[in-house]
N, C-alpha and C positions, 0 to 999 in steps of 0.2 A: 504494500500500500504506500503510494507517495506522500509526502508530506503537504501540508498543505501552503502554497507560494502564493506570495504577492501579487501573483503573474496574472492577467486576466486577458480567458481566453474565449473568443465566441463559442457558443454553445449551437449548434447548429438544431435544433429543436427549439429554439428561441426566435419568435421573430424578431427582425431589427430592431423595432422599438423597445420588446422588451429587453434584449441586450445593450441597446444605451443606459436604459432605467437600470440596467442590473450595474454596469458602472460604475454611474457616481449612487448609487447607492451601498457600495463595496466600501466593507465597516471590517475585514476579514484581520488586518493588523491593527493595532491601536497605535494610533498618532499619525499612521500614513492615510496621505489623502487620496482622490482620486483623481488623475490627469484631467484637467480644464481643456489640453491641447491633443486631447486623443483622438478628439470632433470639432470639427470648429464653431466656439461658441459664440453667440452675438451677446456682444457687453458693451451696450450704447451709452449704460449710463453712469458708466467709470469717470472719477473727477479726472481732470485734466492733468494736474499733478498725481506722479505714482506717489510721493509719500504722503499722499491725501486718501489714499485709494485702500480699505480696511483690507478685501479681500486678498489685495498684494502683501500687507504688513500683516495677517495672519498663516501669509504661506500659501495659498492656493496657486501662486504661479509659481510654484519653486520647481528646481526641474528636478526635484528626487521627486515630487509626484509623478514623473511622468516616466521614471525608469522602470523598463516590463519588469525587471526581476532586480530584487538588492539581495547576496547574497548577505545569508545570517550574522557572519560575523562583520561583515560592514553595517549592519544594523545593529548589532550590538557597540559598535566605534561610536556610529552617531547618535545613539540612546543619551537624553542629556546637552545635545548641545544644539545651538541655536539651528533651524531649518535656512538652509540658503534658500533668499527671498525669490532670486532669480530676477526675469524681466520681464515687463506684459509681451503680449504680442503688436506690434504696429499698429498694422491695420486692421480694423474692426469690422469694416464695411465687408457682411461676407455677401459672398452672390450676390443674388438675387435682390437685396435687401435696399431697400430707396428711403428718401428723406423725403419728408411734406411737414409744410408750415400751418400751424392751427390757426384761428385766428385771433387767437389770445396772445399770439408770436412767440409759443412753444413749438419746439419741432417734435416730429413724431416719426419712425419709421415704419415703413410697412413690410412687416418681417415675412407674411407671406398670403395671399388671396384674401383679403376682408379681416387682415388683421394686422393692430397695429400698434408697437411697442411707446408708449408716451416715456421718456423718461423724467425723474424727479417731478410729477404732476403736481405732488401734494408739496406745499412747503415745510416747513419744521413744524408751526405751530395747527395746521391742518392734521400732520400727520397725528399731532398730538393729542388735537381734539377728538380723532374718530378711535385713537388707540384708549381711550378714556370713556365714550362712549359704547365701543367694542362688549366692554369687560361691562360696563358697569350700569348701562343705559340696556343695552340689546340684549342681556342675561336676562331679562327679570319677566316674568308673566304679563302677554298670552304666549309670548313667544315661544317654543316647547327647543329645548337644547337635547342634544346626546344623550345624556343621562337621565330625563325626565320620564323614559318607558323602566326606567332599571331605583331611580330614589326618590323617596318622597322629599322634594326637592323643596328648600324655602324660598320665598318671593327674593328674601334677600340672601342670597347666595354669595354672591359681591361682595356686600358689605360685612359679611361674617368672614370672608377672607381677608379683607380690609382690614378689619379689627380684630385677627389673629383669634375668632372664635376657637374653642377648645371641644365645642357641644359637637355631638356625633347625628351624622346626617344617615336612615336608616334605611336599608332596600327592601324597597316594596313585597317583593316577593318575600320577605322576613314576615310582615306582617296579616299577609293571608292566612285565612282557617286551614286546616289540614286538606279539607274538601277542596276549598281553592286550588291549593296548592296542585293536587293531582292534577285538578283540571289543566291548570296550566304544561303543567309536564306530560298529558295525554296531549293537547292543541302541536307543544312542540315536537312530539314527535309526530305525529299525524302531518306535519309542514317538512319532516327530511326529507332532503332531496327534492324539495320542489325548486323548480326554475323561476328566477326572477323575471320578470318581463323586460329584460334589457330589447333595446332595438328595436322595441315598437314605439313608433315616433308619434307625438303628441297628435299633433295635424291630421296621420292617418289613424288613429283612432276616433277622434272626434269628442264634444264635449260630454254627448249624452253615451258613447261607452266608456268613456271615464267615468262618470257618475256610476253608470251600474255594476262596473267593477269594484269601484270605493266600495258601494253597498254592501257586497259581497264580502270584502275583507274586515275580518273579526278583528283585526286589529293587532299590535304587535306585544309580544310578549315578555313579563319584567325578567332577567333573564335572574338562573338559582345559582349559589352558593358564594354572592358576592359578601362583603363583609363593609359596616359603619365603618363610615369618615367622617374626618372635619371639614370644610369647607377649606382647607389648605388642599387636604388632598383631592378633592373633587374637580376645584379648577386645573389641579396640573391632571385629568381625567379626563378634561371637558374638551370637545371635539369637533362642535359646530353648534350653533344656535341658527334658527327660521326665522326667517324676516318675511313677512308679508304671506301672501299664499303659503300652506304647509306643503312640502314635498313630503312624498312616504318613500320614504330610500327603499322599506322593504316591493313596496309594489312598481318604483320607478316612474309614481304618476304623482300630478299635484293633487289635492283634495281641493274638486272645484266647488264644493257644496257652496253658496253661498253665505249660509249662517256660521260654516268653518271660516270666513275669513278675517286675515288680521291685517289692518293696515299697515301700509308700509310704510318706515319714516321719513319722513316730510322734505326731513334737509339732506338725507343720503340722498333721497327721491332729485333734486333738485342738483346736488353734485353730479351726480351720474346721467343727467340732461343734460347739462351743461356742456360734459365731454363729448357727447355725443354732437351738439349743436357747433364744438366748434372745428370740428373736421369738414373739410370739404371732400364729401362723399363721391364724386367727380375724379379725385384724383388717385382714390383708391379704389375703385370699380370701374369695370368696363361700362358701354353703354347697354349693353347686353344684361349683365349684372345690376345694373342701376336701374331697368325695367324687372326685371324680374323679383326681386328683392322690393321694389319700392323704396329703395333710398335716399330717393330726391325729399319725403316725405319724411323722415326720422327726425332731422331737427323740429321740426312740427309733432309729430304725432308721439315720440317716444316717451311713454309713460312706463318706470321701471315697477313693478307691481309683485316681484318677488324678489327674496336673494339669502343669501347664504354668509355669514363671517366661519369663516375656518381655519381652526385655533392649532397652532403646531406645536409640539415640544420639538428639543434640537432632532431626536432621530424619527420624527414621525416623517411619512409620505403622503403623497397621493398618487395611487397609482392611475396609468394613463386610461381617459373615458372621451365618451363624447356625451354633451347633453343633450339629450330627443325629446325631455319630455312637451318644453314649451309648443304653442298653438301654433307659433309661426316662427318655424325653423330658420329661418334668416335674422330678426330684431338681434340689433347689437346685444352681446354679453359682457357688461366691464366691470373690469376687476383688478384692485387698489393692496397693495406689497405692502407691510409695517413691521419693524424692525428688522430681524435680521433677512440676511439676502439670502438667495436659492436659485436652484436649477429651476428651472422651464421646458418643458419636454413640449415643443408644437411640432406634432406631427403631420398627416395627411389622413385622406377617411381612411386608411387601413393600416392596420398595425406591421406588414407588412412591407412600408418603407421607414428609412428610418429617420427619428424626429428632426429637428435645429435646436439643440440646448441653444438657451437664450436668459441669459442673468438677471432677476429682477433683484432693485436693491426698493430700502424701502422711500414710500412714496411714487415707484413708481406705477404706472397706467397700463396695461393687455386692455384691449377691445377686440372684441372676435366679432363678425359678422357675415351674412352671406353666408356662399358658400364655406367661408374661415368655420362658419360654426359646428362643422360635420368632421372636422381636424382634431383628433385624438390630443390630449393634451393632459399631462400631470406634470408633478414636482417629485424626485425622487430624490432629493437634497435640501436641507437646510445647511446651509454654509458657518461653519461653528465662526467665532471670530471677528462676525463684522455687523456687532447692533450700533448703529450711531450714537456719537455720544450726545444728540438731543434728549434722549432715552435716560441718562445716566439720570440717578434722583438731584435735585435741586432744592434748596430753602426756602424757596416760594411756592414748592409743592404741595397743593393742598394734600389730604388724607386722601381722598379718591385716584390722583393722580400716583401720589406716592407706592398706593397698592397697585397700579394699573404699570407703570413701569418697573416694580419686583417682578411682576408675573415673565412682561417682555423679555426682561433680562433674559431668560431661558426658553424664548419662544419666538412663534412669528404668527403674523394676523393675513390672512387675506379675507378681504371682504367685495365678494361681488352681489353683481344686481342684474336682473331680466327682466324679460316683459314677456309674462305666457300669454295673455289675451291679446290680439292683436287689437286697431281700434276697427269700430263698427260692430264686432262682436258683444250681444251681451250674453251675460253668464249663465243663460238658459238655451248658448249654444245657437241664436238666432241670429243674425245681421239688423243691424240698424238701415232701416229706411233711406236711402241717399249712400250707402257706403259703399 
């Protein structure tokens, strides 16, 4: 049996994409990182100084990442001593990849078909506001988070991590009758081995076999033998929180019920137009595309109506998906980076070729659109090393703030926003008069 080496080799049972994920997701030595230049990655929004630049001054360009093999006892030499920083690479501009000016006189590139990388969108105290209301505003009831099928969750969740609560937060499934309890372990196995409904797209099902699938679905299960926490450990638990429309990850639909619905906030609502309003959709669609899509319409009509904040610790992922479930498969999807930086896997509709890693740091912008939005796309890296020092605590930090940057320190935020109902639809699945 060989040992097992640094060495990373395609696995030819792997498609492409998932062999780049497997990559920079390679954790196999401890301290060694994964080659930045093994693929070429698009890193638009690297400061212009490298000694400004975290990811450089944490070592991710150093060229011992990028050696196939370090024999053992040269890793034993250099156990303990500093990593050679090494050099960026030059030129950034790969391919295919174009520049377009917004009209706010931020540039943005168009990293590939209806999609397009903003860098540094947000400014510091932007990034600030939304990492603040992330944790602390968008955790709390009706919104239903990760853990809300699995603990009898407090409104104030936040705030008991805030305030270093001590009280132990209890799982549901603890507190069922004995009777219960079967029930539920009879439902889950009765559900092994069923298939999710990946792949069937929102648009080709329609609104009324949504509804009557919802109906049908009993719901998802608290799951058994977890054990109390405190709200310290919950949040480093927590995994995603719903914004607006609920998505059921387990059935891969939204719950269009109208009495399920939860508004979506007002002022994300309002950031996430804006982006949208200030691209000229002209320069990144064909006119082909720009009929078909209706994107001459999006500064007007785009109303984000659902979304998603999704909470990272340093070694969580996401592995590569497409989202089908929205009404109309084209409306931009954008989506906002906070604290530390990471991999970007955009790939193509098939996992079959392989992605463009693509760096976000935080504050910056992905809009996906069009066709873009049928393009496989995860994060299979959080990049240890490089949270901004806006991030660090400061003496003017309120309490709120104070706990929302502990958390950062060992995390990252992305928070996106869509629009499942196109406009003219309304939510008994009818067209409006004139649409």
């Amino acid at each position: 049996m060989s040992s097992q080496s640094s060495s990373w080799t395609p696995n030819i049972t792997l498609t492409p994409f998932r062999q780049v994920e497997k990559h920079f997701k390679n954790r196999a030595i401890k301290g060694r990182l994964p080659s930045l230049r093994k693929y070429p990655v698009v890193d638009h929004s690297r400061p212009e100084k490298v000694e400004d630049d975290l990811l450089w001054l944490a070592g991710w360009w150093s060229p011992e990442n990028d050696a196939a093999e370090m024999d053992p006892s040269a890793r034993r030499r250099a156990k303990g001593k500093a990593r050679a920083l090494g050099e960026r690479p030059g030129d950034i501009m790969q391919g295919s990849v174009r520049s377009i000016r917004l009209s706010s006189g931020k540039k943005g590139y168009v990293v590939a078909d209806g999609c397009i990388l903003i860098p540094g969108y947000l400014n510091q105290q932007q990034q600030l506001d939304l990492l603040e209301a992330s944790l602390s505003k968008y955790t709390r009831p009706p919104n239903p988070l990760s853990l809300s099928t699995h603990y009898n969750l407090p409104p104030d969740l936040f705030e008991r991590y805030e305030s270093g609560s001590s009280e132990l937060i209890y799982p549901i499934f603890d507190g069922l009758t004995s009777s219960e309890q079967d029930e539920v372990r009879a439902a889950a196995a009765s559900r092994d081995g069923q298939q999710a409904l990946e792949g069937q797209a929102g648009q080709d099902l329609g609104v009324e076999e949504i509804l009557n699938r919802q109906k049908a679905w009993k719901g998802d299960l608290p799951a058994e033998g977890l054990v109390p926490k405190t709200a310290e450990g919950l949040m480093g638990d927590l995994r995603w929180t719903n914004l607006g429309l609920v998505y059921k990850w387990t059935t891969k639909m939204y719950d269009l019920d109208p009495a399920a619905a939860i508004p979506f906030p007002s002022e994300l609502a309002t950031q996430c137009r804006d982006m949208i309003r200030e691209v000229d959709w002209r320069e990144v669609c064909s006119d082909v595309e720009m009929e078909r899509t209706g994107a001459a319409r999006w500064a007007e009509d785009y109303v984000p109506d659902t979304g998603i904040v999704n909470f990272y610790q340093m070694k969580d992922t996401m592995m590569g998906h497409v989202d089908r479930a929205e009404l109309d498969p084209y409306r931009p999807l954008s989506s906002i980076s906070l604290g530390h930086a990471a991999v970007f896997l955009l790939g193509s509709d098939s996992r079959d070729v392989a992605p463009r890693p693509i760096i976000l740091r935080s504050g910056d912008v992905i809009l996906m659109s069009g066709s873009g939005r049928q393009r496989y796309h995860g994060v299979p890296r959080v990049l240890e090393g490089t949270l901004p020092s806006h991030f660090d605590p400061d003496e003017t930090d309120n309490s709120s703030m104070k706990a929302a940057k502990r958390w950062i320190a060992t995390g990252r935020i992305n928070v996106n926003a869509r629009q499942v109902y196109p406009p003219g639809l309304k939510r008994n699945g009818e067209m409006r008069p004139g649409s």
